[in-house]
Every structure is written in C-alpha cells, then in structure tokens.
N, C-alpha and C positions, 0 to 999 in steps of 0.2 A: 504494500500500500504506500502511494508517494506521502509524502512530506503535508503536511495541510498547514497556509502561513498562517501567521498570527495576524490577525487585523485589530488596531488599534485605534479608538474612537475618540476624541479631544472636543469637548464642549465646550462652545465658550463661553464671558458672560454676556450681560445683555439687560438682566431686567426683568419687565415683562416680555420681551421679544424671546428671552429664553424660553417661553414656551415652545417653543417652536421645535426642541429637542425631542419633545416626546410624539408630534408627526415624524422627524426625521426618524428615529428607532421604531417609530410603527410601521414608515417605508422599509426601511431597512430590512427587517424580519420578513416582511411582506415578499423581498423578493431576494431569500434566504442569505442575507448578509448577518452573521453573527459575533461581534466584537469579541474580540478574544480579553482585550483588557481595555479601561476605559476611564479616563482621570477628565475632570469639569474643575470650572472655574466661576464661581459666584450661580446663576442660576442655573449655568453646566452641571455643576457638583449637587444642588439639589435634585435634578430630574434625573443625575448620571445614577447619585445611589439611590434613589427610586427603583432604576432600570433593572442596575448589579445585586437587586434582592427580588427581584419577579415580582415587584410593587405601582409596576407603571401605572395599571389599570386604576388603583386603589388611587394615585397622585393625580390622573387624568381627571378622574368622578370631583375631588377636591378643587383644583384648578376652575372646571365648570360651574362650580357652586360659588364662587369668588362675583360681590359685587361692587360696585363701590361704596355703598355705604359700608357691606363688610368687612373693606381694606380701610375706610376711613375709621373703623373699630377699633384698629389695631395703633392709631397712633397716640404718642406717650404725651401729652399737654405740657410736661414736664421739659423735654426738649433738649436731655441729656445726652449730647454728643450724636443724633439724631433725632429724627419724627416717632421712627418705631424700634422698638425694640427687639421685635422679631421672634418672641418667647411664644407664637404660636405656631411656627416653624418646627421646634423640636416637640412641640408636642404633636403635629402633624404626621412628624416621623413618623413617631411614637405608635401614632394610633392606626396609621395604616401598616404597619407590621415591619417596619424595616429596623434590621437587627442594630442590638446597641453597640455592638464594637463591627469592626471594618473587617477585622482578619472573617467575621461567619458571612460575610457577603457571599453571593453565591459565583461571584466573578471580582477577579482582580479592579481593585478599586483607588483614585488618587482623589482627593478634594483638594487645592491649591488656595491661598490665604498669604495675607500680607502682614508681616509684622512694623506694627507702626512705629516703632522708637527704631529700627534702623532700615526699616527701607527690606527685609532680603525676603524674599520668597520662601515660604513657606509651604513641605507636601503633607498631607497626611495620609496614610495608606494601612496603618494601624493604629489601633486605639478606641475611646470612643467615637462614634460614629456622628451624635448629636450636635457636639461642640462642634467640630471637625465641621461640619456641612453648615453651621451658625454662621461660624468662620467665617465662609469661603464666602458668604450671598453679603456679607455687611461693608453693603455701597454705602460709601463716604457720602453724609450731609442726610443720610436717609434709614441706615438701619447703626444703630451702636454698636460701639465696636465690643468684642468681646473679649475678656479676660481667660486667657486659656494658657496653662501649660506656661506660666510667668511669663505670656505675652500679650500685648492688648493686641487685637488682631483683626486687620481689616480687611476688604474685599480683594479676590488674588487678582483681580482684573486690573489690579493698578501694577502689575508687574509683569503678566503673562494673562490676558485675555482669551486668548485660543493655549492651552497649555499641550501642544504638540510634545513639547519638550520631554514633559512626565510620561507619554505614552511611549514615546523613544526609549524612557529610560527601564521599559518594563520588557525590553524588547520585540515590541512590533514589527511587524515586518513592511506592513502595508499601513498608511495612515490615511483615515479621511477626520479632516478637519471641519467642525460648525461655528461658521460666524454670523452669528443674531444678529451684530451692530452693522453690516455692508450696507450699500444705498444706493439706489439707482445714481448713474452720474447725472451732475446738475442738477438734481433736485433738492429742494428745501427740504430740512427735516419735517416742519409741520405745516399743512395749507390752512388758510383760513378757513374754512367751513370745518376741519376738527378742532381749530383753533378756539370756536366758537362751542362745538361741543364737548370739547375737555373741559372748559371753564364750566359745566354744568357739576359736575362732581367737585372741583375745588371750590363752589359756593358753598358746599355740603359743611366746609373745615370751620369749625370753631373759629369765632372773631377773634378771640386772640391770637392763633395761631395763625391767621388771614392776615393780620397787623402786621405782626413780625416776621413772616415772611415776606413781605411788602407785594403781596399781591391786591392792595387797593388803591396803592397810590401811583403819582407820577412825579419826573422830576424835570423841572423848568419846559413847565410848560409841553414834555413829551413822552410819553410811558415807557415806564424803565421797563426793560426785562422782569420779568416777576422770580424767583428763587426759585421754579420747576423747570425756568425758558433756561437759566442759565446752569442749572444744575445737568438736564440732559444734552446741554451743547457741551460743558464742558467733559465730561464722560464720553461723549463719540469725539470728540475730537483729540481726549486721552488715550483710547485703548487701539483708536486706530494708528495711530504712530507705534506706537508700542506694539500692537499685533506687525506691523509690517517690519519693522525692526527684526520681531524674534523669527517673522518667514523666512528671511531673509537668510539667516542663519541655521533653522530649522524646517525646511519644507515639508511639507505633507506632500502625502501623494493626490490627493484630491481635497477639493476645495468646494464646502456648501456653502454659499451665500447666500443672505435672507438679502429682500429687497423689500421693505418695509418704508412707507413713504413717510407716516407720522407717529407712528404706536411710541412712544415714550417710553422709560425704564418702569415710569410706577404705575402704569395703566396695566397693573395683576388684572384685574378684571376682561380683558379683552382674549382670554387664554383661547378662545375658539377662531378666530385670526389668524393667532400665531402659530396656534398647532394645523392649523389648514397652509399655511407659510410653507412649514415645514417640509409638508406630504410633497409639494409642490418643489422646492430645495431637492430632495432625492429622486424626484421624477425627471427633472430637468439632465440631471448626472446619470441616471441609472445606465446607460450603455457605459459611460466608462466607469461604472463602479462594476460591472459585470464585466467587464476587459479585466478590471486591477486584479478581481479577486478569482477570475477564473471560473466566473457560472457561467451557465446556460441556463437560457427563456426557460419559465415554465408553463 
C-alpha cells in the first residue's frame, strides 16, 4: 500500500468571517479531503478544535443561534481591557462536548496566541484545551486578554494570522491554507447600505458604552470614524501585512480566500454568510485541491 501524505489545514483568524471554516471542513469532507493535523489562529483555533473533536455539528447548531442582541449579552459595561470577556466561549466548549485537554482531541491539534509583554508567538498543542482556545480568539480592543500559564495573552492573529507555520511544524506534507480577512480588489470594506444596517445592532449598546466609544459624536464639524470603523480597518490592515510576510517565507500549497465585501470581525451573528463563504472558498479550488491531494471525482 503506497504512502498516504499528510495534509495539513491552517485556519486563520478573522472574527466573524471565521465562520467561514466550518463551510470550508464541511467542503472538504464533502469531497473526501481529511486533515491529517490542523493548528487555527483566533476564530481558526475555535472552529479548528470544534472540528479535531467530531464537535462541528454541535459548534454549527451554536453559531446559528447567535443574534445580536445575544452577542450584545455578552459585553462587560465594565470595559476591562475589552467589550467582552468571552467566558461564554469556554463554557461553549464545554457544553458541546469538546475534550478538556488537547492531547484527547481526536486529531493532532495547534491553537496559536500572543503573549503581550513581549511580542512572541505562542503554540499550544497540549494542555488544557479551554484557556488554550480563550487565548487564541482574544482580539485586541474587543475580547480581554487572558491570564494563562504566567502570560497575559492575546489574539495569535497579531503575529501569525494564517499559522501555516505550526502545520509545517507537525509535519505536513500538503498545506491548504484559510484566509477569512482576503477582499475582492478595490473594494471598500463596508458599502453604505450595510453601513446603514450594522448601525441597527450598535443602537442596541448601552449609552454609556455608545458614549465612550464615541459612536454618537462628531469632530469639527465631520464624523469621526466610530471605534468598530477603526477597530476593523485596523485588524485587516494588521494581519494582512503580516499574513503576507509569513507567505512569503512559508507557502502553502493552496490558498482559500474568503471575499467578503462588508461582514466585520464582530458581526458573530451573521455565521450563515460566512459559512455559505466558505462552501463557496472550496468549490472555487476543489480541482486543484483534488490534483494536490490525489483524489478522484466521486
């Protein structure tokens, strides 16, 4: 019997647009592509170890139930180093059945995280599973960061957005890479008609929180950027420098791109979008992902 390569899956993050991973693994499967090992970065690392415990389904059903008042539930008034705290994440885990340490995954697993007092990239691939996957999803200005393992520890997307890297280093043979944040070229991130109806859900936020974030005011006489305009410009325009950087040095062999014109990182609620993105992401590649990995049609 020959050889069967390893194929190694790199999620990256994204936000809400990371939903988008769990269309691409339901393409995948769909047209028998099975990751041999599989490391995510921010909402990579939550859908990833979803996947590496046979919890998709369980994550999917969850995602669909997300609306905006129920993500506007989640934020802290408090204002501690973020909006939310994200402590309904680990109990999310929790309750859809995914194991509490990494090593009983039922597939080799990386969550990727940043440690904030010096900048290095952080893997985790044993241990507990909860913190480990807290870690990896705690976007800067939006979830706090978490104290783990004597590190405070932020989102791995500020260091390695696509973490091809960690899948290299489990030895893959074959890489396809998922980037949620891509964009059609020339196009704006958000058009005004979503522009129009994203502002429906941020009426939803406490005035205080509306205050201080300065989504009611304007400055001399012309509206500033509001704290969500500049928080999602600055994160695409972070992690795409930085994902091309580390391509650059670390290729994949294939490359999904989402092309998402206005979905935002914190638009959780939109996850039937981004996982239809997704389907669409593997359909677009599926010839040469059935070259790379050596199937035939079924």
């Amino acid at each position: 019997m020959g050889h069967e390569p390893v194929i190694g899956l790199a999620l990256g993050s994204g936000g809400a647009r990371g939903w988008c991973h769990i269309g691409v693994l339901e393409e995948l499967d769909r047209i028998g592509v099975r990751p041999g090992v599989i490391a995510g970065t921010s909402m990579g690392a939550l859908v990833g170890v979803a996947w590496a415990s046979g919890k998709l389904d369980a994550l999917k059903q969850w995602v669909g139930e997300l609306t905006p008042r129920r993500f506007l539930g989640l934020i802290d008034p408090r204002f501690k180093g973020g909006l939310v705290e994200a402590q309904e994440i680990t109990r999310m885990l929790a309750d859809i059945g995914v194991p509490e340490r990494l090593e009983d995954l039922d597939f080799p697993f990386t969550a990727v995280a940043t440690d904030m007092r010096t900048g290095r990239e952080i893997w985790f691939d044993e241990g507990p599973t909860y913190p480990a996957v807290r870690a990896s999803v705690g976007i800067p200005g939006v979830m706090t960061p978490l104290w783990h393992e004597g590190m405070w520890l932020l989102d791995g997307g500020l260091v390695n957005p696509v973490p091809v890297s960690a899948v290299f280093a489990k030895r893959a043979e074959f890489i396809i890479a998922v980037n949620p944040n891509a964009k059609r070229p020339g196009r704006a991130w958000k058009d005004e008609a979503r522009e129009d109806e994203a502002g429906s859900w941020l009426e939803m936020l406490p005035p205080a929180i509306s205050e201080a974030l300065g989504l009611n005011g304007s400055e001399a006489g012309r509206d500033a950027p509001n704290y969500f305009t500049v928080l999602n410009a600055s994160i695409d325009i972070m992690t795409e420098q930085i994902r091309r950087a580390r391509f650059a040095g670390e290729p994949p062999h294939v490359v999904l791109d989402a092309a998402f014109d206005d979905l935002t990182v914190l638009e959780l609620f939109r996850g039937d979008e981004a996982i239809a993105e997704g389907r669409r992401m593997v359909k677009d590649k599926e010839e040469e992902i059935r070259e790379l990995c050596d199937l035939h049609p079924r």
